[in-house]
PABA-198748 format. One record per residue: x, y, z of N, C-alpha, C in turn. Coordinates in steps of 0.05 Angstrom, whole numbers. Atoms other than C-alpha are relative to their C-alpha. Layout:
BEGIN
<r <X Y Z> <X Y Z> <X Y Z>>
...
This chain:
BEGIN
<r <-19 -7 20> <3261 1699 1190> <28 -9 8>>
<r <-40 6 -10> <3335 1683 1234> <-4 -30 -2>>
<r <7 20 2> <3304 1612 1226> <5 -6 -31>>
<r <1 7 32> <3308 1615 1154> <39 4 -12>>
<r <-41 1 4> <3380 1653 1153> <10 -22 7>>
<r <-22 9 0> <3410 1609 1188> <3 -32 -6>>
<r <1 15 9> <3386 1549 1157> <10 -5 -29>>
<r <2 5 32> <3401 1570 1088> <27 14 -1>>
<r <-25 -23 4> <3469 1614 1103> <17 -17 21>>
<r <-26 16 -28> <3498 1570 1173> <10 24 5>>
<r <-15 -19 -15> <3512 1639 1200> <-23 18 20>>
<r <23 -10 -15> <3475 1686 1249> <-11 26 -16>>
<r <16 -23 6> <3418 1730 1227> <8 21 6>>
<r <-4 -24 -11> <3450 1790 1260> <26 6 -15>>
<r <-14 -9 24> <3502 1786 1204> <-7 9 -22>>
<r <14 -9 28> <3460 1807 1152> <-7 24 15>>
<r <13 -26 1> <3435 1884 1151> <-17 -2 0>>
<r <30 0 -3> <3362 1899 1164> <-8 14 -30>>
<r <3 -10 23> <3377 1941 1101> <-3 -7 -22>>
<r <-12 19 15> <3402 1886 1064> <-32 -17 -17>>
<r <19 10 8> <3338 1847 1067> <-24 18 -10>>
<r <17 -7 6> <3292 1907 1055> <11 5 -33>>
<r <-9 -3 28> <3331 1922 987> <-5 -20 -18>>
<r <-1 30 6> <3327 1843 971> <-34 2 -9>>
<r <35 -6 4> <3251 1853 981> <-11 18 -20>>
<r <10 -16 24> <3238 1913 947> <4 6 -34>>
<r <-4 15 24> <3272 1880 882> <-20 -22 0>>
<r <16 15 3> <3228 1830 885> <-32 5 -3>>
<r <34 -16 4> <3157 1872 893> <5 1 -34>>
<r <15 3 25> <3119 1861 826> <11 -22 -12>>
<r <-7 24 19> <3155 1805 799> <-7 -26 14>>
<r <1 21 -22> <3154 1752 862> <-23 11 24>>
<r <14 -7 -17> <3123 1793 913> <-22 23 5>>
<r <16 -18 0> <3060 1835 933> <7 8 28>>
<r <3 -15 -28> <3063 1890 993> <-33 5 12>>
<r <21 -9 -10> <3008 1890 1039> <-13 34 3>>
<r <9 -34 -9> <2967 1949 1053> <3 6 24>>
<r <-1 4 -35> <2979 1974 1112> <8 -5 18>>
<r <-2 19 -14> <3013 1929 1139> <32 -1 -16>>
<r <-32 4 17> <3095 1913 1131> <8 -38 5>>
<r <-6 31 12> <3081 1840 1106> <-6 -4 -34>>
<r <3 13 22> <3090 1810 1043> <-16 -22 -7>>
<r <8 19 5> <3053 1758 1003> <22 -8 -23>>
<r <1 9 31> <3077 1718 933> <-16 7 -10>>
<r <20 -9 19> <3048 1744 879> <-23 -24 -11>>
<r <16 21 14> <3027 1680 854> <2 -23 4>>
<r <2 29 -13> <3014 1610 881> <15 -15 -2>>
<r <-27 12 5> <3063 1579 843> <22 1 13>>
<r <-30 -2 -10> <3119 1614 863> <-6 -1 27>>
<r <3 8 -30> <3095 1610 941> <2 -34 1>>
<r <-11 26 1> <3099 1527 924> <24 -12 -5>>
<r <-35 4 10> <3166 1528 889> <10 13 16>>
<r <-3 -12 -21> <3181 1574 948> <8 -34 19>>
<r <4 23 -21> <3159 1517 994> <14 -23 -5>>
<r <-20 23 -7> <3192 1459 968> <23 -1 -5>>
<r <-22 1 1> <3250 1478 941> <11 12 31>>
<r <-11 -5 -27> <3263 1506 1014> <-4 -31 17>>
<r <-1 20 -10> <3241 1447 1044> <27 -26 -4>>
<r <-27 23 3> <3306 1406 1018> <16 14 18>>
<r <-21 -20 -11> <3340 1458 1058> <-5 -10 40>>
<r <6 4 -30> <3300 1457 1127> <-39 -20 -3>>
<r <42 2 -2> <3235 1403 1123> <-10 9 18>>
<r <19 1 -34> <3220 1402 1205> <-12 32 -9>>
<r <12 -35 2> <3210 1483 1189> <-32 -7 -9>>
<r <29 -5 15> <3165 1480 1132> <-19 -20 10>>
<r <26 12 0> <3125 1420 1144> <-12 3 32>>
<r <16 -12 -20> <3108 1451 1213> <-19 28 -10>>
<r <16 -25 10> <3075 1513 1178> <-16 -9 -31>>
<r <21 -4 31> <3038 1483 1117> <-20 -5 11>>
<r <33 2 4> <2966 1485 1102> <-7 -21 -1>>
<r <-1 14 3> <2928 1439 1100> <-13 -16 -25>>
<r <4 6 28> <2906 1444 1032> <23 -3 -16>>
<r <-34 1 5> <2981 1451 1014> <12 -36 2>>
<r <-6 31 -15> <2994 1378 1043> <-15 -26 -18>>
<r <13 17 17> <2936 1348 1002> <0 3 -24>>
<r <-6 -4 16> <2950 1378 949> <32 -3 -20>>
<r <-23 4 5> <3022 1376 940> <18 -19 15>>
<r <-20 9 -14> <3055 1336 986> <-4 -31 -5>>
<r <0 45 9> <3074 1255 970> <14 -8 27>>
<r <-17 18 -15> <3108 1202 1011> <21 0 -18>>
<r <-29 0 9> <3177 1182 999> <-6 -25 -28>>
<r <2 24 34> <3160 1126 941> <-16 7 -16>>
<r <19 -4 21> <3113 1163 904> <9 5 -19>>
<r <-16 4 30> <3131 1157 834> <-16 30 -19>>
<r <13 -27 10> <3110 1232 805> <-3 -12 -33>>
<r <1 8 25> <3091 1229 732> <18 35 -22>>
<r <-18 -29 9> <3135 1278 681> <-16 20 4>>
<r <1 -39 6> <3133 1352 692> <-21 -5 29>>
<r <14 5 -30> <3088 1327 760> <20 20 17>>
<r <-17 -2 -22> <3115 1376 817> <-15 -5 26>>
<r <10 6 -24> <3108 1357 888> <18 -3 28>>
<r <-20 -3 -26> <3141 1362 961> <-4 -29 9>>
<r <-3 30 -11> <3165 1284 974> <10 8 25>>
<r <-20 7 -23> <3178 1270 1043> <5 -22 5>>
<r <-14 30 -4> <3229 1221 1064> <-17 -12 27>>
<r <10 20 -5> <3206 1170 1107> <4 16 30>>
<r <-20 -10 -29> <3253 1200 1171> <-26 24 9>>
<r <10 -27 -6> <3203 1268 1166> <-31 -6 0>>
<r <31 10 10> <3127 1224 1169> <-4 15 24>>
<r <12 -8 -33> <3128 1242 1249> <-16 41 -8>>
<r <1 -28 -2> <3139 1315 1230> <-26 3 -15>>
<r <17 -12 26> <3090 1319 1174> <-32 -21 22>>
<r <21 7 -16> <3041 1271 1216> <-18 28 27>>
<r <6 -29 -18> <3049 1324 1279> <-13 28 -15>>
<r <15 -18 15> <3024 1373 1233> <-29 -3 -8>>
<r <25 15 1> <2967 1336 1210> <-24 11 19>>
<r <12 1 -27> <2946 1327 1286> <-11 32 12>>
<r <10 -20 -13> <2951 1398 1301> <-16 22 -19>>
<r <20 -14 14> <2911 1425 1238> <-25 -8 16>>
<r <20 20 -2> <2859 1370 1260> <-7 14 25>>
<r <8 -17 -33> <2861 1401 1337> <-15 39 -1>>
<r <2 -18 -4> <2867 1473 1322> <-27 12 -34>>
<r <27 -19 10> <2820 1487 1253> <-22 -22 -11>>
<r <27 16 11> <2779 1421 1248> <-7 -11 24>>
<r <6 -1 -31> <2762 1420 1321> <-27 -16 -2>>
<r <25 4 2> <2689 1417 1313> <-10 -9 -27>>
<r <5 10 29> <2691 1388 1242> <10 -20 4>>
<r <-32 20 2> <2743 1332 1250> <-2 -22 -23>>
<r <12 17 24> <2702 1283 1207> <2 10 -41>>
<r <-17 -9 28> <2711 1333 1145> <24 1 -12>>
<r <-35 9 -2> <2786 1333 1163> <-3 -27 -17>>
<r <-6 23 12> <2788 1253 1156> <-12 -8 -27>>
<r <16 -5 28> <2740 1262 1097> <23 2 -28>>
<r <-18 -8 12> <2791 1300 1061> <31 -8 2>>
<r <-25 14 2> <2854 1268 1080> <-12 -34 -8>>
<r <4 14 12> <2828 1204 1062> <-2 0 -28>>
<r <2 0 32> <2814 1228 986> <30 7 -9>>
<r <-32 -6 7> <2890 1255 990> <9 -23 -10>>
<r <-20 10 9> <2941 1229 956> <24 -19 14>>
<r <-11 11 -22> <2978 1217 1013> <-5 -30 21>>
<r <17 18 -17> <2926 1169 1047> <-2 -30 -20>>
<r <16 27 37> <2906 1130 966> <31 -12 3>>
<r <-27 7 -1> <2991 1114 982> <-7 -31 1>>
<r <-3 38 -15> <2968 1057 1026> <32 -2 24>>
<r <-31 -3 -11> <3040 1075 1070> <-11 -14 25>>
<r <9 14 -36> <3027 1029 1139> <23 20 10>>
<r <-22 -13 -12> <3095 1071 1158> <-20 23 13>>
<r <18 -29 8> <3055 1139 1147> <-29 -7 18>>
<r <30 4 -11> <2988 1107 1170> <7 0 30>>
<r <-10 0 -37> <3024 1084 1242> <15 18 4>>
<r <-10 -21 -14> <3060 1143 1253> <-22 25 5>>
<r <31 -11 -2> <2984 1181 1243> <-10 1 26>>
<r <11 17 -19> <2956 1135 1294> <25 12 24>>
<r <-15 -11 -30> <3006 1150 1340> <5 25 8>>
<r <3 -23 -19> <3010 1216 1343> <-28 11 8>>
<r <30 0 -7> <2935 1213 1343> <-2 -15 32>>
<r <-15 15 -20> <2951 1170 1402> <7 19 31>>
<r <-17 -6 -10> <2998 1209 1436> <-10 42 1>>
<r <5 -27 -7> <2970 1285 1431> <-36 2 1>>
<r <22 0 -7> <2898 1274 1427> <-20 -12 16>>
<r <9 17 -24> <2860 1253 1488> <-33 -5 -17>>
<r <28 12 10> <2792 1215 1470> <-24 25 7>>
<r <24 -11 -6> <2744 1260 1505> <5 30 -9>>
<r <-3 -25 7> <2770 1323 1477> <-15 13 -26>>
<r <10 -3 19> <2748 1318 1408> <-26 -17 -2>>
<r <20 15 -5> <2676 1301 1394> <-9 8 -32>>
<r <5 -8 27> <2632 1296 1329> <-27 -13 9>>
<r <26 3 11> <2559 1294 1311> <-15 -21 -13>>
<r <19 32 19> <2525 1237 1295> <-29 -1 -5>>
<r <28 -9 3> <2454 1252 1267> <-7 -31 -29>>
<r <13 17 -2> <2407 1198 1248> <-31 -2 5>>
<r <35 -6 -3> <2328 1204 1229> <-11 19 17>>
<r <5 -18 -32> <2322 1265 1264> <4 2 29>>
<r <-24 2 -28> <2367 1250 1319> <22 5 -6>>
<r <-32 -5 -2> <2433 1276 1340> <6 -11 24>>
<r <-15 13 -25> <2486 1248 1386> <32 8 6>>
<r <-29 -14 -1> <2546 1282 1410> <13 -29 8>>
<r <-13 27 -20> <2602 1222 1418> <30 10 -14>>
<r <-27 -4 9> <2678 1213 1415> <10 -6 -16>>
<r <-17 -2 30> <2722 1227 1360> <22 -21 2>>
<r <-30 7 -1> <2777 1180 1354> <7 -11 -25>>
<r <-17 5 24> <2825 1174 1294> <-5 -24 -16>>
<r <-6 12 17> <2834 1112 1278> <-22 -16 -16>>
<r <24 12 11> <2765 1087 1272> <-10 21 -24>>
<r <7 -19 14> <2751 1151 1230> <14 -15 -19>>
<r <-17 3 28> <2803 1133 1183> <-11 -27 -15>>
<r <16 26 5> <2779 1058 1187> <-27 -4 -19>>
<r <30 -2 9> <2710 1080 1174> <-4 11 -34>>
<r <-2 -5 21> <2732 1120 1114> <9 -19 -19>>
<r <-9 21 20> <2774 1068 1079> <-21 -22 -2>>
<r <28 18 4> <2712 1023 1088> <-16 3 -28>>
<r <13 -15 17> <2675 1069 1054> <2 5 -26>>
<r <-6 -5 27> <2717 1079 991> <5 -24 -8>>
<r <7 30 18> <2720 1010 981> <-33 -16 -4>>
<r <36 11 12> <2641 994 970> <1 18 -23>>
């Protein structure tokens, strides 16, 4: 949260009242926001507004958000910087300067919840939006943080074949290689 103040105010979190923001909040329950049960967290009521949330904040602070999106969020909404939207199209462009950040993100969905999947990962970012670009910028900044945070023997994938399996190593770029192969036959 003092991450957010003081990105969007340039002053310190400890200038605002704790009161301040629960009043702010509790105007907002039923129209923008749902209260957990149980629990003193909030959701968005409704998907939308957690997107329009997300990118209109994102002009504010990207490194933030595009360290915390999903990674259905990413393939779903998120372009490169030349993507030409079509009217009434919304979508979170990132400039060219923010590929590392939005790459580093990538890498650490790919590490932390496609561990033992990784192949569905590249599956699915290949059908993205993001990937059908064609960006070499975007593609080599991928590769390199693929590169640069994932060691070869860490990640492994399944290779099954006439009733055989074969545990072997994962590595990026041939994945990605192997996919774009693939969607061109």
């Amino acid at each position: 949260m003092s991450e957010i103040i003081i990105s969007c105010y340039d002053y310190s979190p400890n200038s605002i009242s704790e009161h301040n923001i629960f009043d702010a909040i509790d105007e907002m329950i039923g129209q923008y926001l749902i209260k957990g049960y149980c629990t003193n967290s909030y959701k968005f009521q409704h998907q939308t507004v957690f997107e329009s949330v997300l990118i209109s904040y994102s002009r504010i602070n990207p490194v933030l958000i595009l360290s915390k999106l999903a990674f259905d969020f990413i393939r779903e909404m998120v372009r490169l910087e030349g993507f030409q939207e079509k009217e009434g199209e919304i979508v979170m462009k990132i400039p060219v300067r923010y590929y590392p950040n939005l790459c580093k993100r990538i890498i650490q969905i790919l590490q932390n919840e496609y561990s033992l999947k990784s192949q569905s990962l590249i599956q699915l970012l290949c059908d993205s939006e993001i990937m059908r670009e064609n960006n070499v910028t975007f593609v080599e900044h991928l590769i390199d943080e693929a590169h640069r945070v994932l060691p070869l023997q860490h990640l492994k994938i399944i290779i099954s074949y006439q009733d055989e399996s074969e545990s072997v190593n994962f590595y990026l770029p041939v994945a990605l290689l192997e996919n774009v192969i693939k969607q061109k036959i």
